[in-house]
C-alpha positions in Angstrom: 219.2 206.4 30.9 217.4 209.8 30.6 220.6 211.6 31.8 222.6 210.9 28.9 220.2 213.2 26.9 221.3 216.4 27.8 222.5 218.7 26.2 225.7 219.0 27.9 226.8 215.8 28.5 227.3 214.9 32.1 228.2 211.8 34.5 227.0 211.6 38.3 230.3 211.7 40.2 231.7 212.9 43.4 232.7 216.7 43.9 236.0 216.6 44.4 236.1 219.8 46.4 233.0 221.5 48.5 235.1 224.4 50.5 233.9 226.8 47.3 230.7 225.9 46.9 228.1 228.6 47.6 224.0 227.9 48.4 222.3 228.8 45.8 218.1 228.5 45.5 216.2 227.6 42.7 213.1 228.1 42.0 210.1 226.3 40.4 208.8 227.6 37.5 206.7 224.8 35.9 205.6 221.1 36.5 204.7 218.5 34.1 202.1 216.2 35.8 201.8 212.6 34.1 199.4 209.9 35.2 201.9 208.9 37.9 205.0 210.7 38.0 205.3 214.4 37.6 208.4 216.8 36.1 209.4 219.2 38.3 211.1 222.1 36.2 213.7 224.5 38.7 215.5 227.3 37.5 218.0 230.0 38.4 219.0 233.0 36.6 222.8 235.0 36.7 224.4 232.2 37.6 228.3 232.6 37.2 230.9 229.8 37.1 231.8 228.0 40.3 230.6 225.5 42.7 226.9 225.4 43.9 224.5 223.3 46.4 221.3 223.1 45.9 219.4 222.2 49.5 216.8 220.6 50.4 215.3 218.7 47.4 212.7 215.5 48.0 213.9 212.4 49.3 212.7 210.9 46.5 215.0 212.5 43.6 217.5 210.3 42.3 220.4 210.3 39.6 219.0 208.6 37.4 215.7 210.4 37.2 217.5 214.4 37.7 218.3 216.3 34.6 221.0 219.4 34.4 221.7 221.8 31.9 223.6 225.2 32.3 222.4 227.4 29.3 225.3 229.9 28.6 228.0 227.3 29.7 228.9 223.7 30.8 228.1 221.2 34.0 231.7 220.1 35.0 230.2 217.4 37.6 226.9 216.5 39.4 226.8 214.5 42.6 223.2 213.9 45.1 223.8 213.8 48.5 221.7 212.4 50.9 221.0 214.1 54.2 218.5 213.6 57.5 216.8 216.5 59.4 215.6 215.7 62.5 212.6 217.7 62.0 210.4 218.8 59.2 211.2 222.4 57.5 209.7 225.6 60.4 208.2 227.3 57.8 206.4 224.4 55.9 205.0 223.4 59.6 203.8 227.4 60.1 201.9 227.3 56.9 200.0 224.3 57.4 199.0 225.7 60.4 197.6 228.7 58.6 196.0 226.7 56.4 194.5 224.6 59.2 193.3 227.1 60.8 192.0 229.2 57.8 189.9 225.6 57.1 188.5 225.2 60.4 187.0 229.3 60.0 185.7 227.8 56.7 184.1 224.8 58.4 182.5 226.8 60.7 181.0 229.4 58.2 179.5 226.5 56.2 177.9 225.1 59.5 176.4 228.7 59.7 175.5 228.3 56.4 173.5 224.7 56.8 172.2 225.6 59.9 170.5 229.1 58.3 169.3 227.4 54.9 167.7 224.2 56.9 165.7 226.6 59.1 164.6 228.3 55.7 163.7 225.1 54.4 161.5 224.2 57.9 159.8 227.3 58.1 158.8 227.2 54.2 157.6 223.6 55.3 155.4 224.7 58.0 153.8 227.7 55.8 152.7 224.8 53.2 151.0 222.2 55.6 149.3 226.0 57.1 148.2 226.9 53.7 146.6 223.5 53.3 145.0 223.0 56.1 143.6 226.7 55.6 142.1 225.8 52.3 140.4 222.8 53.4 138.7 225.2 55.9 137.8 227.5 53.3 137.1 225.2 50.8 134.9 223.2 53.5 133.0 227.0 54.1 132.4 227.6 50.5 134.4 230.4 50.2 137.5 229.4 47.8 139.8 232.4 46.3 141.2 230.2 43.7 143.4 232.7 41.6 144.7 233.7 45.3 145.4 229.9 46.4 147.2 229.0 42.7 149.3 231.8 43.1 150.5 231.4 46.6 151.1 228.1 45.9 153.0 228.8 42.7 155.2 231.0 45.7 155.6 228.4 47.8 157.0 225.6 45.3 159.7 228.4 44.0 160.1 229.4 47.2 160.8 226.4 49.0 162.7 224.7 45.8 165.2 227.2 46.2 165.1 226.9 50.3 166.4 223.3 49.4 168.7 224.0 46.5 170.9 226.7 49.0 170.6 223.9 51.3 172.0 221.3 48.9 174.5 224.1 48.3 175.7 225.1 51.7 175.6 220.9 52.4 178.5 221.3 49.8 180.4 223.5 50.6 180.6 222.4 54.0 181.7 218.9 52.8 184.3 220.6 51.2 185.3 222.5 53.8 185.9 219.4 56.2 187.4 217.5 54.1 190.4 220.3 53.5 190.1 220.9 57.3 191.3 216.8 57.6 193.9 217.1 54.9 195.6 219.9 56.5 194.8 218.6 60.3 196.5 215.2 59.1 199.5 217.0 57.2 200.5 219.4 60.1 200.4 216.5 62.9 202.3 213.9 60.9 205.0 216.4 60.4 204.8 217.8 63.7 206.2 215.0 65.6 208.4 213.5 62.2 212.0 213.2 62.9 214.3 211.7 60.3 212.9 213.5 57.3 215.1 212.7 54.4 216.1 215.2 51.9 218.6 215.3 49.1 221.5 218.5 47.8 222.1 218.6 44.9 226.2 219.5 44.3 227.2 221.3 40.7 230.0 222.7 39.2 229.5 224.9 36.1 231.9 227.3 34.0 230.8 229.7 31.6 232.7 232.1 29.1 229.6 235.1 29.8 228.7 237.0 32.1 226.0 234.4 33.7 224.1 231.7 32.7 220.7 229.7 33.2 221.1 226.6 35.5 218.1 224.3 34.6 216.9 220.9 36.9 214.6 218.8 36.0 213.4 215.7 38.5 211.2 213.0 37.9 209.1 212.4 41.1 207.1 209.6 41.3 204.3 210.4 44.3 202.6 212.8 42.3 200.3 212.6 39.2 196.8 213.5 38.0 193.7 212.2 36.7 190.8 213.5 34.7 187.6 214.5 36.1 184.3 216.0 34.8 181.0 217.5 36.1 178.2 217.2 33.5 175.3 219.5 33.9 172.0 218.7 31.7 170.0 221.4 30.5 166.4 221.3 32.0 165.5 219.7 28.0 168.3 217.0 28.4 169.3 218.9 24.6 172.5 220.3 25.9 175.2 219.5 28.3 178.6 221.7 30.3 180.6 219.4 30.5 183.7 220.7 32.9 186.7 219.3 32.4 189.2 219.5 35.6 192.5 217.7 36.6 192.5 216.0 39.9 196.3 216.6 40.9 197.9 214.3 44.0 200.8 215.2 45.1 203.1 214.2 48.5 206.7 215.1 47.5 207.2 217.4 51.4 206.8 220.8 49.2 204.2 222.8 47.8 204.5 224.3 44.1 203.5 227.7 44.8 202.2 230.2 41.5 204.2 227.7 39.1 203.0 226.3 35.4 201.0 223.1 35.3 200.7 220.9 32.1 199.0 218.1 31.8 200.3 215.5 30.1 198.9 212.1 28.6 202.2 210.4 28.5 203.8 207.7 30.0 206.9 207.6 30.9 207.0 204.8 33.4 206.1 202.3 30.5 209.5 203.3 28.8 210.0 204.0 24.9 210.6 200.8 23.5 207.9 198.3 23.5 208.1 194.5 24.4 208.6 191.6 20.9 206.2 189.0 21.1 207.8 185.8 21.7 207.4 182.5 19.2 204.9 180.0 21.3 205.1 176.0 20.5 202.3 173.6 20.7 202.6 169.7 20.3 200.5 167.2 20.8 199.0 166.7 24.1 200.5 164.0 26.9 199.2 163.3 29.7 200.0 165.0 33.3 201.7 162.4 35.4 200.5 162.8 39.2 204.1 163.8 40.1 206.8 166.1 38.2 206.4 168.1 35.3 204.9 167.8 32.1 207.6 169.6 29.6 206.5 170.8 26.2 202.4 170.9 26.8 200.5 173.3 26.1 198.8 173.7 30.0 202.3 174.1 31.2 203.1 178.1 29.8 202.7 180.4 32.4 199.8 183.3 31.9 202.1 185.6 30.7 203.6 183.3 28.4 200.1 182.4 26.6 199.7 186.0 26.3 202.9 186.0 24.2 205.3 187.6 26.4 207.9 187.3 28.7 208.0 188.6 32.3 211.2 190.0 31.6 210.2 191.4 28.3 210.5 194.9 29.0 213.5 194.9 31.5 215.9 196.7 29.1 213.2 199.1 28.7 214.0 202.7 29.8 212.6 203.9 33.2 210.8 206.6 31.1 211.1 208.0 27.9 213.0 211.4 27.0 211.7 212.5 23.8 208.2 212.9 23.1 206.9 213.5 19.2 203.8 215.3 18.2 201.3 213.3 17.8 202.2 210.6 20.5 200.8 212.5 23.2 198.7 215.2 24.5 199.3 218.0 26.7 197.6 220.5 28.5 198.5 223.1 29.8 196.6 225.1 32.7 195.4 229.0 31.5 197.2 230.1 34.4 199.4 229.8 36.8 198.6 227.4 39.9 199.4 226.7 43.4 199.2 222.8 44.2 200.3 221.7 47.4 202.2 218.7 49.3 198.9 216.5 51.0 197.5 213.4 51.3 193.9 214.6 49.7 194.1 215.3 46.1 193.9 219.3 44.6 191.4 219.7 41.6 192.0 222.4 38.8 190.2 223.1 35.9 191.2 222.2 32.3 188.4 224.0 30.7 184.6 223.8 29.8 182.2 223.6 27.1 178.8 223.3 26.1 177.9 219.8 24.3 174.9 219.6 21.8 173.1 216.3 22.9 170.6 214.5 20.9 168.4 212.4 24.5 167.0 208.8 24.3 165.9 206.8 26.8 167.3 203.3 27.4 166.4 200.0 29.1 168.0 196.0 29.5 165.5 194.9 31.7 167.2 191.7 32.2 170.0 193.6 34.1 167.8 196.2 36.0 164.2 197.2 36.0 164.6 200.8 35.2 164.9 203.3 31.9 167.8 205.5 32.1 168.6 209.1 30.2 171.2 209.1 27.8 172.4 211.5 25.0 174.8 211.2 22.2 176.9 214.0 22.1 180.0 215.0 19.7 183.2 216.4 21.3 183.2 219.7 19.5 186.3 221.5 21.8 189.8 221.2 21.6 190.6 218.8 23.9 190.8 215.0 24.1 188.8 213.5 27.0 190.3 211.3 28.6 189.2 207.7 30.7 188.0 209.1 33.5 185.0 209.4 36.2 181.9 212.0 36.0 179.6 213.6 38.2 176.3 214.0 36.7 174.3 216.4 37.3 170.4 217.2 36.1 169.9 220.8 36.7 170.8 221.2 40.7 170.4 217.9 41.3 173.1 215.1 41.9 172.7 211.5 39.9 175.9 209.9 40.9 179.0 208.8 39.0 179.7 207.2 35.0 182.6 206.3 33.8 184.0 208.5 30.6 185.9 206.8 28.0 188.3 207.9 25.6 186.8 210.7 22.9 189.0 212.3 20.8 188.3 215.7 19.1 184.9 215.2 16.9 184.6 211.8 17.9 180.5 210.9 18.7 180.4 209.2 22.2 177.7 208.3 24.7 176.6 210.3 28.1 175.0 208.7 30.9 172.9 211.2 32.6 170.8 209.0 35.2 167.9 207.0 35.7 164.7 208.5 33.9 162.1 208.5 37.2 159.2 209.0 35.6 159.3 205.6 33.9 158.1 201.9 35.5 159.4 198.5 34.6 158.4 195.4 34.8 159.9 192.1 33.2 158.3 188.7 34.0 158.7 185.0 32.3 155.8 183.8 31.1 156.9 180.7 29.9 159.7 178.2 30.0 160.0 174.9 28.7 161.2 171.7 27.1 159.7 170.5 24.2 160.6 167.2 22.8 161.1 165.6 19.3 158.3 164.7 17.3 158.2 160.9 16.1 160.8 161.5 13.6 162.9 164.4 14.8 166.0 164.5 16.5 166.1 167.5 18.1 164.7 168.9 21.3 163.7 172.5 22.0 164.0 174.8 25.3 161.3 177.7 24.9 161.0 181.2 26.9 158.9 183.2 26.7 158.7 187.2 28.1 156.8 190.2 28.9 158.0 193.4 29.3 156.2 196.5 30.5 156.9 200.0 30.9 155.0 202.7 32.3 155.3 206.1 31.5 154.0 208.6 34.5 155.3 212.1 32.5 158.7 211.2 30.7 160.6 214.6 30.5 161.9 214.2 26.8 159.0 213.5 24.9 156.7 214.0 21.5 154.2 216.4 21.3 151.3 214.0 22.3 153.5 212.5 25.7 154.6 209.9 24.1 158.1 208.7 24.6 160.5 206.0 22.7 162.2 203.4 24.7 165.1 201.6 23.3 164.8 198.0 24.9 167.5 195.6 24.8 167.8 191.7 25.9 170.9 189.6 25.2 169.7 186.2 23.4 171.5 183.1 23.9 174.1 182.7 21.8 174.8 179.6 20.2 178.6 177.7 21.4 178.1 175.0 18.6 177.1 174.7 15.3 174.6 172.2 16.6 172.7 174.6 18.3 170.1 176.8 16.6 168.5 179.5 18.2 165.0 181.0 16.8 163.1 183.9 17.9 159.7 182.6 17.1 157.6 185.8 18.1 158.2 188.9 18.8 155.4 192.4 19.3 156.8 194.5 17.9 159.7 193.9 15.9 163.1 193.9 16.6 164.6 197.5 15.2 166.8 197.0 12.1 168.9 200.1 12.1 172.6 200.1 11.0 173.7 201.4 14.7 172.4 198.2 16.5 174.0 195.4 14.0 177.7 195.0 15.1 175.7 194.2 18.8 173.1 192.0 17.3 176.0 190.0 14.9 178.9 189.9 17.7 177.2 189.8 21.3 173.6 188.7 20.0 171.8 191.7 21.8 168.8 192.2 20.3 167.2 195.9 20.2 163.4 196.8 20.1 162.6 200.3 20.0 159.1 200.5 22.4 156.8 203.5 21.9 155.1 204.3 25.3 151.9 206.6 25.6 151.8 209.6 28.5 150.0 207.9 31.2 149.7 204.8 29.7 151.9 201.5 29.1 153.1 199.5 26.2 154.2 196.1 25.9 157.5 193.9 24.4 157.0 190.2 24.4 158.7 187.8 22.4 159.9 183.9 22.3 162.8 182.4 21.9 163.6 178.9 21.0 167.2 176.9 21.3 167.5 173.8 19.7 169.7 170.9 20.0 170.4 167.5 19.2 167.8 164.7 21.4 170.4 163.1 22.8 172.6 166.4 24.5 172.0 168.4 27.2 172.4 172.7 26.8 173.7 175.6 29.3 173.9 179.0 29.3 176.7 180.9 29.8 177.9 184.7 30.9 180.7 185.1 28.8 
């Protein structure tokens, strides 16, 4: 139990006497945000020795997750009371309503906004279908300014591509700007009409041989967290990206940490400190299941969790968190300054930091799955900080992708970026053959042959040699043989498979073979290959997704 960690040791037990006690206020000075719990650090200085309350804390603190310290003296006893209000806090009620309101002025400046940029964007429209129809007049009367019409028409593309990008832009922000607007709308009715909000005080009793001391709480609250997020922006040249890291912070404890320290921390202390032991696992011979009653001792008897070699009770000693944290164990960041995150059902996003990643581009294709290259880069975490699992927005220039999925990269580790489909390629993947060739008079095996065509187009890739020409890396997953019986040949293949280091482990552990496809500007090129599995005459073969 966390509590029996302090440094002054102290038991949960009644006050035996509350006519001294005086209110006293702490306040919070800095929160420790984990995946799904977060540590919320109170203080109050020139604290003398006597009895205190401490109103008004979350419902949800409890003994076993609150931590007090006096620095300059003892803690004589600690008890948590619980207590009802029959309505929610006046003041907490008056600032959402602030806020509301201050959201709905924001939603209706962003309207503006939209409204003003989408008129830009139809009156730029209309000038360009007026100059064209104008130069098919001239150009039908012989009398053709062409330095006049390339450069108006040079205008009218910036022009009108930034029309549409402060569109984009104001389409945003208004999005934004809504969504806050429901957040606060939902906060301030639910705790309009609440009755029976549940809050806790906190009764102490300290001494001291100074003047004044430090009284410290910490509480462990379990509705709030954070996860990581990131915006990736690719340079025009796909040779550089920002990545911006930012923490996407939920809380709903009932109060709002106003101008306090935020760390982030990778921890976890919902898992405990102490792992699970494996547990031994039997196997005997097998017996049939009788129609009725148990089969004891067979293998198909264990429960999942038991074939996974441990119990469902194996971590129920287990701590509910764990106190001490090493170096080296975990990570944690802490916010360059200081933040205000408040109590709401939509989530608050801060940022961590941001950097800018060298990328080395390639374009990539598995046909088989979809019929379209993609834009990827391998970059190198050069900063600090250690990115976490987490989901990206990826952007190319002003212009949204979508979403990837970031895994785990640790400082100078290599990883991959996905940075969206690459338009200005066409795919095409066709069978051209498939059959079942038997045994010859002698043989004794039989033979199931495919065979495949893939073609891809390039219409003006972005990343490119000097000529136009771009490299595709092409990869098909082969069957891969479930018994030693079955053989499978590659027969033919234009061109040949690449044999670089970087695609073995896929090649020897997943069979995915990789063909690197060279594909003229404005032209096509072509991967075809067969592939053969053989087997025994007398069996018959599937395929399976594994």
């Amino acid at each position: 139990m966390w509590i029996a960690a302090l440094l002054s040791a102290v038991t949960f037990f009644p006050v035996q006497s509350l006519a001294d006690e005086q209110p006293l206020e702490l306040s919070i000075d800095a929160v420790t945000l984990y995946r799904n719990s977060a540590m919320v650090h109170r203080q109050a200085k020139g604290v003398v020795g006597g009895s205190y309350v401490v109103a008004g804390l979350p419902g949800e603190v409890t003994d076993d997750r609150t931590r007090v310290r006096f620095v300059g003296g003892h803690v004589i006893s600690v008890e948590l009371a619980e207590r009802v209000l029959e309505h929610a806090p006046v003041e907490r009620i008056r600032a959402l309503e602030t806020a509301r309101q201050a959201a709905r002025r924001d939603v209706r400046i962003a309207r503006d906004e939209v409204a003003l940029s989408s008129g830009s964007v139809e009156y730029l429209t209309r000038l360009v279908v007026e100059e064209g129809e104008a130069w098919s007049r001239e150009r039908g009367q012989g009398r053709v300014d062409t330095e006049r019409w390339r450069a108006n028409r040079v205008w009218f593309e910036t022009a009108l591509g930034q029309a549409r990008e402060d569109r984009r832009g104001a389409q945003d922000r208004l999005r934004e700007a809504e969504r806050r607007f429901a957040e606060f709308d939902a906060e301030w009715t639910r705790l309009s009409g609440a009755g029976g909000v549940i809050v806790k005080d906190l009764h102490v009793r300290v001494v001291t041989d100074q003047a004044s001391g430090r009284l410290e709480v910490d509480t462990q609250l379990p509705s709030a967290g954070w996860e990581p997020l990131y915006d990736l922006r690719t340079a025009g040249d796909a040779t550089s990206v920002d990545l911006a890291y930012r923490a996407r912070i939920h809380q709903r404890t009932g109060e709002d940490w106003n101008d306090v320290r935020v760390l982030l921390s990778t921890a976890q202390p919902e898992l405990g400190a102490q792992g699970p032991d494996p547990i031994a696992r039997w196997v005997d011979l097998y017996v049939p299941r009788p129609e009725r009653g148990l089969v004891a001792g067979s293998v198909d008897s264990m429960a999942p969790a038991e074939k996974a070699g441990y119990w469902d009770d194996a971590t129920a000693d287990a701590a509910p968190y764990a106190e001490a944290q090493q170096e080296g164990l975990s990570v944690r960041f802490e916010l360059p300054s200081r933040e205000t995150v408040e109590s709401r059902e939509g989530p608050t996003s801060v940022l961590v930091g941001r950097t800018q990643l060298s990328v080395t581009p390639e374009y990539y294709c598995a046909p088989a799955a979809t019929q379209a290259v993609w834009l990827r880069g391998r970059a190198t975490n050069g900063g600090d900080w250690t990115l976490l699992p987490g989901e990206a927005s990826v952007f190319f220039g002003a212009d949204y992708l979508g979403r990837a999925n970031l895994g785990l990269v640790q400082p100078g580790q290599e990883f991959m970026l996905h940075l969206g489909v690459a338009d200005a390629f066409e795919v095409q993947r066709r069978q051209v053959n498939d059959k079942s060739e038997g045994p010859g008079f002698f043989g004794s095996q039989r033979a199931q042959v495919e065979e495949w065509s893939i073609e891809l187009k390039n219409h003006g890739a972005l990343i490119a040699d000097a000529d136009g020409s771009a490299s595709v890396i092409v990869q098909e997953a082969l069957p891969r043989p479930g018994d030693d019986r079955i053989e499978v040949v590659v027969e033919d293949e234009r061109p040949k498979r690449s044999l670089d280091e970087r695609w073995r482990v896929e090649w020897d552990d997943r069979s995915i073979r990789t063909w690197i496809v060279r594909v003229p500007s404005g032209s096509s090129a072509k991967l075809e290959y067969r592939v053969s599995v053989r087997y025994p005459k007398n069996e018959q073969i599937y395929v399976d997704a594994r």
